[in-house]
C-alpha positions in Angstrom: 106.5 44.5 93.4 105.5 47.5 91.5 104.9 48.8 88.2 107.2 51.3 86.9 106.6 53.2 83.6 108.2 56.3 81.9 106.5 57.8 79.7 106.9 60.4 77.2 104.3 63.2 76.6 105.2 65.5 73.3 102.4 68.6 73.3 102.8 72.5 71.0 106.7 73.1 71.9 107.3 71.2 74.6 108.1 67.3 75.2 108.0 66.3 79.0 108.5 63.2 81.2 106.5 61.2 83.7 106.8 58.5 85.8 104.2 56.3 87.1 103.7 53.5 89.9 101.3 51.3 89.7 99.3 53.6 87.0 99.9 56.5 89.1 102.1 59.5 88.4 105.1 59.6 91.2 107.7 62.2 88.9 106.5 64.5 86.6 108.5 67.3 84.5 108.0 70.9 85.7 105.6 71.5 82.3 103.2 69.0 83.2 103.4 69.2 87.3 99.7 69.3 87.3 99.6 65.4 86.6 101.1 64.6 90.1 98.9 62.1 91.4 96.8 61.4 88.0 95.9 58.0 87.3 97.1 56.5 83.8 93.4 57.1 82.1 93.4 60.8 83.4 96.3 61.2 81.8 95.7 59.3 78.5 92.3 61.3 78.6 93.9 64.7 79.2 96.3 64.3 76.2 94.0 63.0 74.0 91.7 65.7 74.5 94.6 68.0 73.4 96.3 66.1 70.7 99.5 65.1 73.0 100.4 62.1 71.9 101.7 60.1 74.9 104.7 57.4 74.2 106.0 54.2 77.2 109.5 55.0 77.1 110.0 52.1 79.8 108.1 49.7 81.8 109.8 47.2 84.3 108.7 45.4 87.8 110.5 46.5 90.5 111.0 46.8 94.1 108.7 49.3 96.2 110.5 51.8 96.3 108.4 54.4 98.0 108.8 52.3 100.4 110.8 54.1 103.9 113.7 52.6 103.9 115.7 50.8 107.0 117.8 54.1 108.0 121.0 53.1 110.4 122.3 55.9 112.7 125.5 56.9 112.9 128.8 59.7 111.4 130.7 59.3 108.2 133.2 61.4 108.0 134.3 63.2 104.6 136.7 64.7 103.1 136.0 68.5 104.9 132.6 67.2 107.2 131.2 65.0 109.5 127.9 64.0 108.1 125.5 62.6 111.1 122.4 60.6 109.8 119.2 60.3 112.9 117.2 57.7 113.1 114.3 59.3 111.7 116.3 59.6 108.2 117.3 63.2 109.0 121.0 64.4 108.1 123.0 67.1 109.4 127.0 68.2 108.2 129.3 69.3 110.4 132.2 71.0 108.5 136.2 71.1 109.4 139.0 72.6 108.8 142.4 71.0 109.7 144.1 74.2 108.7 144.1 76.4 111.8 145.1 80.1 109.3 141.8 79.0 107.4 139.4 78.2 110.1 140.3 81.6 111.1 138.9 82.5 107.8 136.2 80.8 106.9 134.9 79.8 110.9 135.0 75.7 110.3 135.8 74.2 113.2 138.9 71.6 114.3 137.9 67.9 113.4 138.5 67.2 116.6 135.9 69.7 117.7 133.4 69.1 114.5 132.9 65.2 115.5 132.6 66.0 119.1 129.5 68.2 117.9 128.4 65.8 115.7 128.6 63.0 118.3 126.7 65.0 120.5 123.9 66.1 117.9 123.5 61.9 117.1 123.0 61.4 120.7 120.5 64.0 120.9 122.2 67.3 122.3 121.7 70.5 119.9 125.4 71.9 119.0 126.4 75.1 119.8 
């Protein structure tokens, strides 16, 4: 179990978020990107120092969630695309077209011929 906290830092014309695992900044909003990787008192310090006043938004237990989680291989198919999902967590779309006047248009292959490529990229062969 972890600690998760969102906090709220509100500085001159700007208010920003951050979020923080086990007193240790995980998320931060583009303004204050420099905390990345602060602990808790670095950034109660910083603010002080500069009159932000810092507010707990939330705070609850959880699951580690930076955890890597259990990836399955394998296709799921879409509306328009074939999405393939590795073992190593890496995905990859395959798009269709089951109108043959549009694939002429917009170069999507058949499904027929967009899971065959996807098949073959989840068994390890690059598609072509």
């Amino acid at each position: 179990m972890i600690t998760e906290i969102l906090a709220q830092i509100c500085g001159d014309g700007f208010t920003a978020g951050i979020v923080l695992f086990d007193d240790r900044v995980v998320e931060c909003a583009p303004r204050v990107r420099f905390m990345r990787g602060w602990s808790r008192d670095r950034v109660r310090q910083h603010c002080r120092e500069r009159g932000w006043p810092v507010t707990v938004v939330h705070e609850m237990q959880r699951e580690d969630v930076t955890a890597a989680p259990e990836v399955k291989p394998g296709i799921v198919q879409h509306e328009q695309s074939f999405e393939v999902v590795r073992g190593d967590g890496g995905v990859e779309f395959f798009y269709f077209d089951e109108n043959a006047g549009r694939r002429a248009i917009n170069n999507r292959l058949s499904k027929e011929a967009a899971l065959a490529a996807a098949q073959a990229h989840l068994r390890g062969r690059n598609h072509e």
